[in-house]
Structure formats: C-alpha cells, structure tokens
VOPAGU-2260 file (C-alpha; in pm, 1 decimal, decimal comma):
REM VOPAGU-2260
SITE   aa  ch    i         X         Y         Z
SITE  UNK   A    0       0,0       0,0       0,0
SITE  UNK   A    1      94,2     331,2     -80,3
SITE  UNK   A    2     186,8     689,5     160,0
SITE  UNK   A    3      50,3     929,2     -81,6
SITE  UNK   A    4    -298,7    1053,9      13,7
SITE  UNK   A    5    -545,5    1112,6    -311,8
SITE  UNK   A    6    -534,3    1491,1    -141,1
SITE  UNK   A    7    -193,3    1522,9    -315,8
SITE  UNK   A    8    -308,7    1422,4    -640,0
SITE  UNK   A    9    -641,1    1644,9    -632,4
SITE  UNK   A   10    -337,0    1930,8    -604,7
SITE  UNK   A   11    -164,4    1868,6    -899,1
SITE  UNK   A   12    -542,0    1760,5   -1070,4
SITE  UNK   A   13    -713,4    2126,7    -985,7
SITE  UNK   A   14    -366,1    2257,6   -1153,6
SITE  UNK   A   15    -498,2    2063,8   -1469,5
SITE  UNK   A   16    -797,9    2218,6   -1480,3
SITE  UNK   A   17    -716,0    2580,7   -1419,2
SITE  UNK   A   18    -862,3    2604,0   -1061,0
SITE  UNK   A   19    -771,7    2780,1    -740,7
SITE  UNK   A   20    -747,4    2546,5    -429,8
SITE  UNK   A   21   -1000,8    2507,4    -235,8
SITE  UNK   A   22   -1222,2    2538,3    -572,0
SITE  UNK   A   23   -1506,6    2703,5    -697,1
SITE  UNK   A   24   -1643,6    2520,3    -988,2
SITE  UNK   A   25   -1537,8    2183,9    -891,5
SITE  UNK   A   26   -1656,9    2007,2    -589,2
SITE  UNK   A   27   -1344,1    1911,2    -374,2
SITE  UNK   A   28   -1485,6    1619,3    -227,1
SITE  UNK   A   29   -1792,0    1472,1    -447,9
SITE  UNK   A   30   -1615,2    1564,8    -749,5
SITE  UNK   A   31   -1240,0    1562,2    -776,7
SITE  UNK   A   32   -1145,3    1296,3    -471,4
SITE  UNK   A   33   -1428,5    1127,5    -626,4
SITE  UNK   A   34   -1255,3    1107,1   -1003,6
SITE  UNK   A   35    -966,5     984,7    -859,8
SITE  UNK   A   36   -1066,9     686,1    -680,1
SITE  UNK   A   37   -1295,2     606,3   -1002,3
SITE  UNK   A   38    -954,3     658,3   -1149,9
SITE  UNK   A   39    -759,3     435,2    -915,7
SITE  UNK   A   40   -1076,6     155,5    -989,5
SITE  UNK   A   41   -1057,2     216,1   -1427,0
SITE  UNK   A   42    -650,4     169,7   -1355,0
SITE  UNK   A   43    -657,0    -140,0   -1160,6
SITE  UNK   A   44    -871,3    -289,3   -1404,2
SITE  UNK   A   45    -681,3    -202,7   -1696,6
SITE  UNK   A   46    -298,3    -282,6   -1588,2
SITE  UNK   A   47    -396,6    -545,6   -1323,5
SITE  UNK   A   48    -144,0    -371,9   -1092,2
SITE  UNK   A   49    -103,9    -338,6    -806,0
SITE  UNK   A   50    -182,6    -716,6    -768,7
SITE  UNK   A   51    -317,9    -763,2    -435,9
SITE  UNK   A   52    -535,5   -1018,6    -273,9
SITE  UNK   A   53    -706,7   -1088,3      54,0
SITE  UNK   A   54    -856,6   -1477,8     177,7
SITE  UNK   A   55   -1141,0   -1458,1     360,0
SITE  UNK   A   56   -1454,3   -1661,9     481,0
SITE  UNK   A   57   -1757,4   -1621,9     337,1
SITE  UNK   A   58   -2079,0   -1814,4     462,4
SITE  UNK   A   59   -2282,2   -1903,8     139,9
SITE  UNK   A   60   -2668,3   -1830,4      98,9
SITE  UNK   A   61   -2902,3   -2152,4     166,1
SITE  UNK   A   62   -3086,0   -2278,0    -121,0
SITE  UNK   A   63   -2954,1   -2009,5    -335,3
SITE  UNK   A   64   -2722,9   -2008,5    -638,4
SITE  UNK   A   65   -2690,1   -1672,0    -643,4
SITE  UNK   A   66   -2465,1   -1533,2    -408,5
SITE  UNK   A   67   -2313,1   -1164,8    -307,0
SITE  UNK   A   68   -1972,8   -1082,2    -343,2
SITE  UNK   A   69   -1796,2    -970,2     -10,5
SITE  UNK   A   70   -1840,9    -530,9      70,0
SITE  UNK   A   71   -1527,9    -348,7     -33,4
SITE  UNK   A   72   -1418,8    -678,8    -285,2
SITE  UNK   A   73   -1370,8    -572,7    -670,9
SITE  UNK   A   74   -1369,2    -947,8    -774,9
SITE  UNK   A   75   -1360,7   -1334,8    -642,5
SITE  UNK   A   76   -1041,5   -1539,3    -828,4
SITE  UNK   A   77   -1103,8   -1825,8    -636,6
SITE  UNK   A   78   -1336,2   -2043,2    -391,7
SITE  UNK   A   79   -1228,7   -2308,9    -149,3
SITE  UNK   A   80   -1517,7   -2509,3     -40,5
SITE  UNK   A   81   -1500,6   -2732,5     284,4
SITE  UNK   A   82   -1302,8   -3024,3     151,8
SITE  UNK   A   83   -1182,4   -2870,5    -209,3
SITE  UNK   A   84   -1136,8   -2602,0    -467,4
SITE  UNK   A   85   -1484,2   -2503,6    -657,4
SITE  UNK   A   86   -1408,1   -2520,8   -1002,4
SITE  UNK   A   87   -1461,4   -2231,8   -1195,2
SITE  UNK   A   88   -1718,6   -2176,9   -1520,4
SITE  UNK   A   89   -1898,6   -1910,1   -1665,3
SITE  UNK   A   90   -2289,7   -1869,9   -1728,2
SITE  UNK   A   91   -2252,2   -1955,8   -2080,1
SITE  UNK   A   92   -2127,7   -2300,6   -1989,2
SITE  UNK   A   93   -2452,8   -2355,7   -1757,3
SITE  UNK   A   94   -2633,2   -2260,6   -2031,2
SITE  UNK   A   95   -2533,9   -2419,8   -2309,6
SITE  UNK   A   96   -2235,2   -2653,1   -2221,7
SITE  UNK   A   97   -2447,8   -2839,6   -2015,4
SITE  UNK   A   98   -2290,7   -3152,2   -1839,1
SITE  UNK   A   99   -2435,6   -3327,0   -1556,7
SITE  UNK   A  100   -2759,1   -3063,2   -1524,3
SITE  UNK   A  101   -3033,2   -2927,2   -1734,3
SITE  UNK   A  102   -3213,0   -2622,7   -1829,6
SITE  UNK   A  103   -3340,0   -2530,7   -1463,1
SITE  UNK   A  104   -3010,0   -2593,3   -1253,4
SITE  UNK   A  105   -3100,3   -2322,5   -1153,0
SITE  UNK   A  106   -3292,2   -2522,3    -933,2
SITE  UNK   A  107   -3054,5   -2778,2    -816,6
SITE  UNK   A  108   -2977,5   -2829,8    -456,0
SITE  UNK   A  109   -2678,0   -3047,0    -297,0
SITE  UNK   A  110   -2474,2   -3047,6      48,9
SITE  UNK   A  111   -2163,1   -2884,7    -101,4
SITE  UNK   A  112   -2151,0   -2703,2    -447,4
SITE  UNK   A  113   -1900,8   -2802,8    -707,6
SITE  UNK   A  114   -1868,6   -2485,5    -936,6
SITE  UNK   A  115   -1875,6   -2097,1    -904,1
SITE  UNK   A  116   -1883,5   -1836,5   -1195,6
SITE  UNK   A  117   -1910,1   -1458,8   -1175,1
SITE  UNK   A  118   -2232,5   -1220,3   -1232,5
SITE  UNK   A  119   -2145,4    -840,7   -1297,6
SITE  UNK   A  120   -1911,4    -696,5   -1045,4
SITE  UNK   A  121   -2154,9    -756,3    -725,4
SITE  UNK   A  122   -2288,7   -1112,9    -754,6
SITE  UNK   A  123   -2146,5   -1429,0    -828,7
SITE  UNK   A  124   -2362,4   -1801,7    -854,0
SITE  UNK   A  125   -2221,9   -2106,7    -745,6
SITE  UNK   A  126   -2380,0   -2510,5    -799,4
SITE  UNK   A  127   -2570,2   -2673,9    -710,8
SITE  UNK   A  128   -2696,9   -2444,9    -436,3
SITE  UNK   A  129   -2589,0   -2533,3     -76,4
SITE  UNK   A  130   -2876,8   -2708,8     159,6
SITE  UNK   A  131   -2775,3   -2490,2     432,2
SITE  UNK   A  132   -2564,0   -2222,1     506,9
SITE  UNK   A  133   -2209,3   -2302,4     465,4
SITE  UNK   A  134   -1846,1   -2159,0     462,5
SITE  UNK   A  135   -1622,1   -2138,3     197,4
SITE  UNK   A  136   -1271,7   -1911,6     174,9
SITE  UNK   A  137   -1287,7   -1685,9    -157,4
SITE  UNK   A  138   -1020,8   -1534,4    -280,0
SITE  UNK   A  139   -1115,4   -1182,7    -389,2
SITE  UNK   A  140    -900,7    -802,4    -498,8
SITE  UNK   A  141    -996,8    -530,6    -279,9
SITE  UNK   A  142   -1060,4    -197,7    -405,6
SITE  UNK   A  143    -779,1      23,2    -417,3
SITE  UNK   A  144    -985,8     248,2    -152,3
SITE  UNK   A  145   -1262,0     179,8     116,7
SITE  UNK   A  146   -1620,3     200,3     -62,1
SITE  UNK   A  147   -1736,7     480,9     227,2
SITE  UNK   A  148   -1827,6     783,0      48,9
SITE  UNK   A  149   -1774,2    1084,0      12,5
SITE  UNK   A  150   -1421,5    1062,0     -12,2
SITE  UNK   A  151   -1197,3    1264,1     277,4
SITE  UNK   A  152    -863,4    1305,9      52,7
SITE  UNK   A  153    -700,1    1059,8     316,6
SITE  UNK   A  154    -774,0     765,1     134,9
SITE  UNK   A  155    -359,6     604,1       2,8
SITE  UNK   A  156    -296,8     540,4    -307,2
SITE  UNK   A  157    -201,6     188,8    -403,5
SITE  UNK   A  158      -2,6     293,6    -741,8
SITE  UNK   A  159     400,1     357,3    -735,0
SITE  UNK   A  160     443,0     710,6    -810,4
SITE  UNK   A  161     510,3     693,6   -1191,5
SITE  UNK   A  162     104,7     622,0   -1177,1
SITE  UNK   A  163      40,8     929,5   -1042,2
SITE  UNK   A  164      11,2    1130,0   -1383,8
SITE  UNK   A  165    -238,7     877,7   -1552,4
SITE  UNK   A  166    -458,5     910,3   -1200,7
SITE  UNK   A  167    -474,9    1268,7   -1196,7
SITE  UNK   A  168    -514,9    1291,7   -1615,2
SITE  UNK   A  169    -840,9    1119,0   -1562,3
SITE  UNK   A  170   -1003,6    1272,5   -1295,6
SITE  UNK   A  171    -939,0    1588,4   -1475,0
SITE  UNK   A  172   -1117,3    1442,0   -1775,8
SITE  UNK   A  173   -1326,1    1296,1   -1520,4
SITE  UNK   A  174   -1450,2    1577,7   -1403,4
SITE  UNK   A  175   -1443,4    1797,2   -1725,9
SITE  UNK   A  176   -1771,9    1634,0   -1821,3
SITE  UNK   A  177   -1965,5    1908,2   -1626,8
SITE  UNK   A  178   -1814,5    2138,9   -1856,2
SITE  UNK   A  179   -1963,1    2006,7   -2174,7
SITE  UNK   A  180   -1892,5    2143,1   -2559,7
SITE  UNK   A  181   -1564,6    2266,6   -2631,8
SITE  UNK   A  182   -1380,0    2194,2   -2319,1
SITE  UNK   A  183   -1513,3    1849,6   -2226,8
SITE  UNK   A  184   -1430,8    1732,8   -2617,0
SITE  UNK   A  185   -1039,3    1885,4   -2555,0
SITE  UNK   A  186   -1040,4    1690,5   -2233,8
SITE  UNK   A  187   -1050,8    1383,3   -2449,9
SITE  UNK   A  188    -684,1    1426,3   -2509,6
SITE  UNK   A  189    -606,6    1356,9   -2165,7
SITE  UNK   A  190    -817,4    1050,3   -2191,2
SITE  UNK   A  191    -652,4     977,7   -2482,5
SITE  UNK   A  192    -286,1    1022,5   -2332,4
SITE  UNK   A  193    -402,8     817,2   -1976,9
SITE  UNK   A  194    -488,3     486,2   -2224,0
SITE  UNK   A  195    -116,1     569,1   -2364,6
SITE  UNK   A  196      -6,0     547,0   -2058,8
SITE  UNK   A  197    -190,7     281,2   -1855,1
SITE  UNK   A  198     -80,9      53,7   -2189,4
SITE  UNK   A  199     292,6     169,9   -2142,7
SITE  UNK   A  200     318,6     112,2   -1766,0
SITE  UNK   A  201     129,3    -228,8   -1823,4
SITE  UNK   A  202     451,0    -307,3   -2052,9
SITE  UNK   A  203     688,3    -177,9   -1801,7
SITE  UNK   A  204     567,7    -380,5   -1504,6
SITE  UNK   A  205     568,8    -713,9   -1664,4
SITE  UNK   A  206     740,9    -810,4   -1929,0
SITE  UNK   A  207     664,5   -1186,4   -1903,2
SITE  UNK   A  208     293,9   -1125,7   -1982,1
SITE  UNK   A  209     190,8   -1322,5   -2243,0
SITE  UNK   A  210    -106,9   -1063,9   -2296,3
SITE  UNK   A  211     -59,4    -669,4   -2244,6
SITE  UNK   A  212    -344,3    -393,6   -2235,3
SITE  UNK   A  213    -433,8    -257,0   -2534,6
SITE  UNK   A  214    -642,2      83,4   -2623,3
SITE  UNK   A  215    -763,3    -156,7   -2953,6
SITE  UNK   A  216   -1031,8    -321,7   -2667,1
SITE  UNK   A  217    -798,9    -542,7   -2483,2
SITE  UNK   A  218    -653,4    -713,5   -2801,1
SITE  UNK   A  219    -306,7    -938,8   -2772,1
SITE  UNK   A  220      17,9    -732,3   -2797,7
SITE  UNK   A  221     325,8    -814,8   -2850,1
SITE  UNK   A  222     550,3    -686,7   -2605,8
SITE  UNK   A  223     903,3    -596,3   -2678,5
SITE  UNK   A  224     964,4    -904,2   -2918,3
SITE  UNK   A  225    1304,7    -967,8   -2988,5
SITE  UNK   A  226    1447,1    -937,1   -3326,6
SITE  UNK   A  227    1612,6   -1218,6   -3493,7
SITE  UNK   A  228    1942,6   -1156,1   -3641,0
C-alpha cells in the first residue's frame, strides 16, 4: 500500500484544470477525490497492478445459487469449499455446455456445491446451491480504496508514483464532463494520453505477460519481441 494521500493528487489535478485550491467550480470532495478513486478503480482494471489479494470466509446463501460478493471486494479469483477447490465456469457453460444438469439448474440443490462463476461486479452463482448455510474461503481483490463515500482526501494510493500522472489525467477528464462542448471534447486528449499510458506502464511492469493492455479493446500485444538476427 501506498503513503501518498489522493489529497496530493487532487493538487496537482485542480492545476490541470485551471482552478484555485479550495475550488469554486469543482466540488473538492464529491467531485475531484471522487474522479480519482474512479480513477484508481478504471486503472486497476486495466494494468492489473497493483496485484493484491485478501482470503477470507464467506458463509454461502441456503438454497440459493446466487450469491453476493464480499463489501469493499472488486472481484472473487477463487473459492475453497469445505473439503476442495470449486471449479470455476462461466454462465454460458450452464447454459449451453451443459454436463451433468439441465435447463433449470437453476434449481438444483446439494450439500456442497461443485462450481462458481461470476455475475457483474456484485454477484457471483455457485452449484448446485448449498442445503444450508455453509463456509467457503474466496479469494477476492480489494478496491484500491474503502467504498465509504464521500471521499476525505485521506484515502492512500495503491499505485508507485510513476502512476500518479495517468490518475490525476483522468479525474481531470473525469470531471471535465460538467463542462460540456468545447472543453469536455479537448479533455478527451487527456483521456486519450491516460490509455497511452496505462498501456505503457502495463509493458513496463511485466514483461513476461503473455497478454498486455491494449487501447484496440484489450486485443493481444506483442511486447518488446526480440528481433532475430
């Protein structure tokens, strides 16, 4: 975790937009902390850094396959059951790769589940449903910040300090869409240049990535190949 409070950033982020400190047309804390967390979130997703993870339990719904993911969790990556690992499948396999269930399994009931999947970013299902309430351990990634809101600037940020130009690029973009016309289509550029950038420090921190973010919607990248002589 990180020393720098989003406070700094909302600094050098009113600089960006031409406005005194505290502000006047901006919002301090609904509008400019508030573009940098959603910053911190849009940054996490695309670079997958920083990659942190927490193990906790989690006692499952009863007669239920859908489920709620943990407060304060961005995603589950993996779900321990009592005895073994849940395998993992998506809702397109339940509803057309079917296996050992039907149409409605939906509807199916058993002591333990065997598989999870995800639903969205709150929900996940897992199958059959459990009888009774039981405990698993998921695996989940936090949120870079706590989900309490508004923001008080105090909140750290997770993201080595060569991040901290992207973050603050994107709340000011973030929060020139109050402005509308001329100057919310110019703040496009800096949307523009955070992509360039989230994609370049995705490169830089791993270069053993078979996959790399790409502004072309996430398509496979080469990165760095070597040259054959």
């Amino acid at each position: 975790m990180g020393t720098v409070p989003i406070s700094t950033l909302a600094l050098r982020t009113l600089d960006r937009l031409e406005e005194v400190n505290p502000p006047v047309f901006w919002n301090l804390t609904t509008e400019i902390y508030s573009g940098l967390v959603e910053a911190m979130n849009d940054l996490l997703i695309l670079v997958g850094r920083p990659s942190f993870s927490v193990n906790q339990p989690l006692v499952l719904a009863a007669n239920t396959v859908w489920q709620s993911i943990p407060k304060g969790q961005l995603l589950i990556t993996d779900i321990q059951g009592p005895s073994s690992a849940l395998w993992r499948v998506s809702l397109t396999d339940m509803d057309y790769t079917q296996a050992s269930w039907l149409n409605d399994w939906e509807n199916d009931t058993a002591a333990v589940p065997v598989r999870w999947g995800p639903v969205g970013f709150t929900k996940f299902f897992v199958h059959p449903a459990p009888t009774t309430a039981i405990q698993v351990t998921v695996t989940s990634i936090p949120y870079p910040t706590t989900d309490t809101w508004p923001y008080n600037g105090s909140e750290l940020v997770p993201f080595h300090k060569e991040f901290f130009e992207a973050l603050e690029m994107y709340a000011a973009h973030y929060a020139q869409i109050k402005e509308t016309g001329a100057e919310f289509q110019a703040s496009m550029e800096l949307y523009h240049s955070y992509l360039m950038l989230a994609e370049r420090m995705t490169t830089i921190e791993s270069r053993k990535d078979p996959l790399i973010f790409s502004r072309s919607f996430g398509g496979p990248v080469g990165v760095n190949p070597l040259k054959k002589r």
